[in-house]
C-alpha positions in Angstrom: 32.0 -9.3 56.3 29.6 -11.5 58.6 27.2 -13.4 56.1 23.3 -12.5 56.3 21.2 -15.1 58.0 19.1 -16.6 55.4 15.1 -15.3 55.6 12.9 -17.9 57.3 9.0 -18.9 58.4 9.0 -20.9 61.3 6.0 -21.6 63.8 6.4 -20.3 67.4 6.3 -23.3 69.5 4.8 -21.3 72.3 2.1 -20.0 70.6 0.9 -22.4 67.7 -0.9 -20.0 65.5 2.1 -17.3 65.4 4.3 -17.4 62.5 7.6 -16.0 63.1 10.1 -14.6 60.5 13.4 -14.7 61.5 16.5 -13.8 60.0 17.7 -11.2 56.5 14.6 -9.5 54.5 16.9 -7.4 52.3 17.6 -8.0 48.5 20.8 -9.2 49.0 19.8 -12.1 51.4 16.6 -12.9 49.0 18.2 -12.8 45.8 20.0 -16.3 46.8 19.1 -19.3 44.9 15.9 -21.3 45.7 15.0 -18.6 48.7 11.8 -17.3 47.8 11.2 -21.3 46.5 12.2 -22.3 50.2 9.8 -19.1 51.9 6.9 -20.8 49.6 7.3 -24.2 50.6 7.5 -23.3 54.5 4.2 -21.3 53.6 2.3 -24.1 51.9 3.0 -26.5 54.9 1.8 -24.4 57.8 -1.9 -25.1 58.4 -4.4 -22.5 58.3 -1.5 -19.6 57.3 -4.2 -17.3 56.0 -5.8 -16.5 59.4 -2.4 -17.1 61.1 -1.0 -14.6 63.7 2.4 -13.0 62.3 5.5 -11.8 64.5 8.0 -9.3 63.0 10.4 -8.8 65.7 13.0 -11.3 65.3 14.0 -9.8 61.8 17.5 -8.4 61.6 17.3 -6.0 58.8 13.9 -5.3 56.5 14.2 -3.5 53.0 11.6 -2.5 50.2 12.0 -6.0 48.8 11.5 -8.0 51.6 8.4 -6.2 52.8 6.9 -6.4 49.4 6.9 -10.3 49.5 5.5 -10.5 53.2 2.8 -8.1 51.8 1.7 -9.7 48.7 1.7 -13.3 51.1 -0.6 -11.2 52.9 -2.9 -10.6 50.0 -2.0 -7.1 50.0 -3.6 -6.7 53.8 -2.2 -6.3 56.8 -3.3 -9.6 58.9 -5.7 -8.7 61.9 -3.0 -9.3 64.4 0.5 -8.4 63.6 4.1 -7.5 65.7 6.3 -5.1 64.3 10.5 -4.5 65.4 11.5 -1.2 65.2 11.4 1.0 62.6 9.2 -2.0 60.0 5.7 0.3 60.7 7.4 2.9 57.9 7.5 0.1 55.3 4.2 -1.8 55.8 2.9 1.9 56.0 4.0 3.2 52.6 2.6 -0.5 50.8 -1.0 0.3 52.4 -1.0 3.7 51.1 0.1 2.7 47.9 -2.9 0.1 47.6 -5.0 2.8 47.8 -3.7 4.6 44.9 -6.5 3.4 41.8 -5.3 4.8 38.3 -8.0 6.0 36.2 -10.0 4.2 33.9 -8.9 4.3 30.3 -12.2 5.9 28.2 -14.6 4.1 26.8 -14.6 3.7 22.7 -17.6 5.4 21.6 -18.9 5.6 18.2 -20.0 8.5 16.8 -23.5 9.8 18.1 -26.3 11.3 16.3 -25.2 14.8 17.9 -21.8 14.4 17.0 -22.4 13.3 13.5 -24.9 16.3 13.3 -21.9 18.6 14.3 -19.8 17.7 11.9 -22.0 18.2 9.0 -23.1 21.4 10.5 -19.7 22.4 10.2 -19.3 21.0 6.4 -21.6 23.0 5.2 -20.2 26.2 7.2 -17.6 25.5 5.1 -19.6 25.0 1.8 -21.2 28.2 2.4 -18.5 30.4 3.4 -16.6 28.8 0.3 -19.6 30.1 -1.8 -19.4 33.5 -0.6 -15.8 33.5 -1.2 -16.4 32.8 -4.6 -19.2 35.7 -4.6 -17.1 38.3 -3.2 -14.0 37.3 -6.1 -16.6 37.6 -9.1 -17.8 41.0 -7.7 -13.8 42.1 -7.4 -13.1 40.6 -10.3 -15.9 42.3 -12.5 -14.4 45.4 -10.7 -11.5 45.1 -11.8 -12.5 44.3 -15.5 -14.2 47.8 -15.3 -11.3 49.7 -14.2 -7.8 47.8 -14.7 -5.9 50.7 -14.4 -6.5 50.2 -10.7 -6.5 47.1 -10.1 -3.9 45.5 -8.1 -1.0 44.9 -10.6 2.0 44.6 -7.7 0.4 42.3 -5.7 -0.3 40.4 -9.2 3.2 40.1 -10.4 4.3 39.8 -6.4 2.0 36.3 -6.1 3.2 35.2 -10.4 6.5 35.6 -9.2 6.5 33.7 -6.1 4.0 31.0 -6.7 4.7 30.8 -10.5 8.4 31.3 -10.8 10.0 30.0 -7.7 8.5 26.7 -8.4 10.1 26.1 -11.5 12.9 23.9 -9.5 10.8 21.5 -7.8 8.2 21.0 -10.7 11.4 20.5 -13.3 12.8 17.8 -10.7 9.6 15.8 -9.8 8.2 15.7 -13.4 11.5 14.7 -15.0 11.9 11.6 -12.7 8.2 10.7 -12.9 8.6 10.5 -16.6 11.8 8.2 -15.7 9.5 6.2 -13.9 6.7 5.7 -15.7 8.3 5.6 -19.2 10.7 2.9 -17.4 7.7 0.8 -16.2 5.7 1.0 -19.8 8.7 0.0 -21.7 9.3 -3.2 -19.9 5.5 -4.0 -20.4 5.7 -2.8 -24.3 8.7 -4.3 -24.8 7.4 -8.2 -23.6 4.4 -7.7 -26.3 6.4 -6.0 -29.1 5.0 -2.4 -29.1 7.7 -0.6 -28.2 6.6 1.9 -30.6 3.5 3.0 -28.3 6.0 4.3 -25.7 5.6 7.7 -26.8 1.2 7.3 -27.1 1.6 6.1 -23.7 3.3 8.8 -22.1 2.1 11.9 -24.4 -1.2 11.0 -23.2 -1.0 9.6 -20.1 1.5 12.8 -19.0 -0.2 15.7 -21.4 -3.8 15.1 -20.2 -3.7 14.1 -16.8 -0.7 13.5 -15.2 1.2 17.0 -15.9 -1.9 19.4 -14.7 -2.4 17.1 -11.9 1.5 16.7 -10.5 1.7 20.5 -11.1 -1.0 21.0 -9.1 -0.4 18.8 -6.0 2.8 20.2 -5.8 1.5 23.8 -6.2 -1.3 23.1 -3.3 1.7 22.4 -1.0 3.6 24.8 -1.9 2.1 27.9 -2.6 -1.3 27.0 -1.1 0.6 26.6 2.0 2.0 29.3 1.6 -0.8 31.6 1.3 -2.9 30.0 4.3 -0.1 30.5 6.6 0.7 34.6 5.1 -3.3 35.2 5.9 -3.0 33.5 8.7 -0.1 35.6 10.5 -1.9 38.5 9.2 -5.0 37.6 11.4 -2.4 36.4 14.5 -0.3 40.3 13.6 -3.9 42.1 13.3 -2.9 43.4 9.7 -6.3 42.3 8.4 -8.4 44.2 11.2 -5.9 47.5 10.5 -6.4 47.0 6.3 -10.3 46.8 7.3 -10.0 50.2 9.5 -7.9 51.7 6.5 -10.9 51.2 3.9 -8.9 48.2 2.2 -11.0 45.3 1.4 -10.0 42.2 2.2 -10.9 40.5 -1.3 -10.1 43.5 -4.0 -6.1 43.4 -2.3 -6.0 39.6 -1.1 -7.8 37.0 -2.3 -8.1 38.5 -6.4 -4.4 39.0 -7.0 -3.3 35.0 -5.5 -6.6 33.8 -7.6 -5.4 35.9 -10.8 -2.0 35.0 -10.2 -2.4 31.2 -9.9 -4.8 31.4 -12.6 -1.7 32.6 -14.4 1.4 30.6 -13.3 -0.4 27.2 -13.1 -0.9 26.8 -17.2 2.9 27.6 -17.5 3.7 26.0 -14.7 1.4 23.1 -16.7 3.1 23.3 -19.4 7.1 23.5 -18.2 5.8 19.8 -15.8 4.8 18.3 -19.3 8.2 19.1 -21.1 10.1 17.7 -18.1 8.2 14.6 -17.6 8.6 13.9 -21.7 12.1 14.8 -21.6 12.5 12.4 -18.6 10.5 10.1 -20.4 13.1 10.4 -23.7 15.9 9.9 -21.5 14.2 6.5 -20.4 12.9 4.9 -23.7 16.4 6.1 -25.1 18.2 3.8 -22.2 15.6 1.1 -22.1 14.2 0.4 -25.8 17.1 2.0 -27.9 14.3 4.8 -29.0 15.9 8.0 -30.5 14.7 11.2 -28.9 14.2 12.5 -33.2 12.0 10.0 -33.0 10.0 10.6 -29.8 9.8 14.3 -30.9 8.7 13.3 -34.6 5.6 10.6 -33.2 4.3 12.6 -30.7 2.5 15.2 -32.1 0.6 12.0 -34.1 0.1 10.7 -30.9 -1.5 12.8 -28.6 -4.2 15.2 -30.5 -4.0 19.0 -30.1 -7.3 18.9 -27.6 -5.3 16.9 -24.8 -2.9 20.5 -24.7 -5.7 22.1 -24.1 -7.7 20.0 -21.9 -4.1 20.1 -20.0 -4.1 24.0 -20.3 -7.5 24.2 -19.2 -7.1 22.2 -15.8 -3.9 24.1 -15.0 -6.4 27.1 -15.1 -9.1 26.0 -12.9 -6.7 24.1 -10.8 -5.1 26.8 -9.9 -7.7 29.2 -9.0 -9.6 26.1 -6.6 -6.0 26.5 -4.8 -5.8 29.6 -4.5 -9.8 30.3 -3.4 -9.0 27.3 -0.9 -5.7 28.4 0.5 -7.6 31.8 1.4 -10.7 30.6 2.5 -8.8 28.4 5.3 -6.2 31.3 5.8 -9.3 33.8 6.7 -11.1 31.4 8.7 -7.8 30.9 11.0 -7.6 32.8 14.9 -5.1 34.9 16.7 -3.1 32.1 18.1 -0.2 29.6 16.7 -2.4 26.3 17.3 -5.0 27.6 14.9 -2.4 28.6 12.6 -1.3 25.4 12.1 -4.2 23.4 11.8 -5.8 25.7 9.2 -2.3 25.4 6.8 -2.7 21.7 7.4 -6.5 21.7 6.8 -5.9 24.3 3.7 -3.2 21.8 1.8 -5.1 18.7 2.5 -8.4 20.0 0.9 -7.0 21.7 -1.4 -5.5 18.3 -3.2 -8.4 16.8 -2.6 -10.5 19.4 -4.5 -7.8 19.1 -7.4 -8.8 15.4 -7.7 -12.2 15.8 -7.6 -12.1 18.3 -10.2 -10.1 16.5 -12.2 -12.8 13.8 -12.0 -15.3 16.3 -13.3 -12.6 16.9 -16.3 -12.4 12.5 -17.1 -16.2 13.0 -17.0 -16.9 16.0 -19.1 -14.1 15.3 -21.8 -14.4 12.0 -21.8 -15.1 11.1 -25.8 -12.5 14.9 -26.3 -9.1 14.0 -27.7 -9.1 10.3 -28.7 
């Protein structure tokens, strides 16, 4: 196979201002060593290159490659007078039509406006208010219901205790036990350096009894079941089942929104109360393995330890938690559209609000009971 003749600038001696390449433009002839170094050099040394005239025709064979480097020498332009071979128009062609392509401009970062910042608290207190008429429209079901239980809705009731209440028995049992690992783990190597080992059990019967059982339960429970329900009211809206209870004289709140309130009102204290005894028992299991502390004794101490208000201070949040779920979860899940997108941005919307709802109550609870069970 004939080797390609090596790409070259050279100066027509004929016409002094016409610079001719000769030879190979093709990737195979310019991937040699030192050629583009050698096409530079000729460049620099030829007087006046910028406004030189350029001849084209005594190139053998032109590719992509070759006519990219003649047009970036060029500064992207073609020069005012140029001679072309045969078929090199194509090439040249395609580069100027590329240069004309401009991409877009990325946006600019703007802050928030007055307008925009009006928007959004427009839409908070949307929100606020359609969250207080929710709240209106379950104390006027639920005083109906107080004056006629016998026809109250009792199905949908045990239905919502069963799945919200029971079927998170697992989960809650598993997380609580192995944060009370954790955290009675972590105390004991910080009792243990000062010599109270003994205040393992004050430690966790308070710290787990009073705020971290109710509040575990509850986070859990808001993505669980609060999920749960958002998305169930949702696909009603998206399957037209709300419109059709509507047409059949069923209201919305009286069937809906009271039984998932009355049941997680319900299932939360239990469900309070079953995250407590897991996280202790974990917490036994720990201080037996790390201190050496009998589980007689952790059972004997912590009834001294943690006063009889903390249960229900406990018992109490597991309440209120529970129905600020459950009044969230439908609030978002009657506010969603008839389409998929909405769908899931209201269950996200629903679980993250209602955690953070749970934490700000439980704020109001350190606040309120603060000088309660010490």
């Amino acid at each position: 196979m004939q080797k390609p003749v090596a790409p070259a600038l050279t100066i027509d001696p004929a016409r002094p201002s016409t610079l001719c390449a000769t030879g190979t433009w093709q990737v195979h002839a310019l991937s040699g060593a030192g050629v583009f170094g050698q096409l530079d050099a000729s460049l620099g040394g030829i007087r006046d290159a910028d406004r030189a005239e350029w001849d084209l025709t005594q190139v053998t064979a032109l590719d992509h490659i070759g006519a990219q480097w003649l047009w970036n020498t060029w500064g992207k332009v073609r020069p005012a007078k140029l001679v072309l071979g045969d078929g090199q128009e194509e090439f040249f062609q395609r580069l100027q039509d590329a240069g004309t392509l401009t991409l877009p401009e990325p946006p600019a970062v703007r802050w928030m406006t007055i307008a925009a910042l009006g928007a959004r608290m427009q839409g908070l207190s949307e929100h606020l208010w359609s969250f207080v008429g929710l709240i209106g429209q379950f104390v006027l079901d639920m005083r109906r219901f107080l004056a006629d239980p016998r026809r109250g809705p009792w199905k949908e009731i045990s239905s919502n205790i069963y799945h919200i209440g029971f079927q998170a028995l697992g989960i809650t049992a598993l997380v609580g036990f192995l944060i009370g690992v954790v955290l009675s783990y972590l105390s004991a190597q910080q009792l243990h350096s000062f010599g109270g080992d003994i205040y393992l059990v004050n430690i966790l019967g308070m710290s787990i009894i009073r705020e971290l059982g109710p509040l575990l339960a509850a986070i859990l429970v808001a993505g669980r079941s609060g999920s749960s329900i958002t998305a169930q009211l949702g696909v009603m809206r998206v399957n037209e089942e709300l419109d059709a209870m509507l047409v059949m004289g069923l209201p919305h709140g009286f069937r809906l929104i009271l039984p998932k309130v009355l049941a997680l009102a319900i299932a939360m204290p239990l469900l309070v109360i079953w995250t407590d005894t897991m996280a202790l028992l974990g917490g036994m299991v720990a201080a037996k393995l790390e201190l050496g502390l009998s589980p007689r004794y952790f059972i004997h101490k912590l009834p001294d330890a943690v006063p009889l208000a903390n249960y229900w201070i406990g018992i109490g949040k597991g309440v209120v938690f529970g129905s600020l779920i459950a009044l969230v979860a439908c609030h978002f899940g009657f506010r969603i559209k008839a389409n998929t997108e909405s769908l899931g941005a209201g269950t996200t919307s629903s679980v993250v609000s209602a955690i953070t709802v749970v934490i700000l109550a439980d704020a109001v609870f350190a606040i309120v009971f603060n000088g309660v069970g010490f």
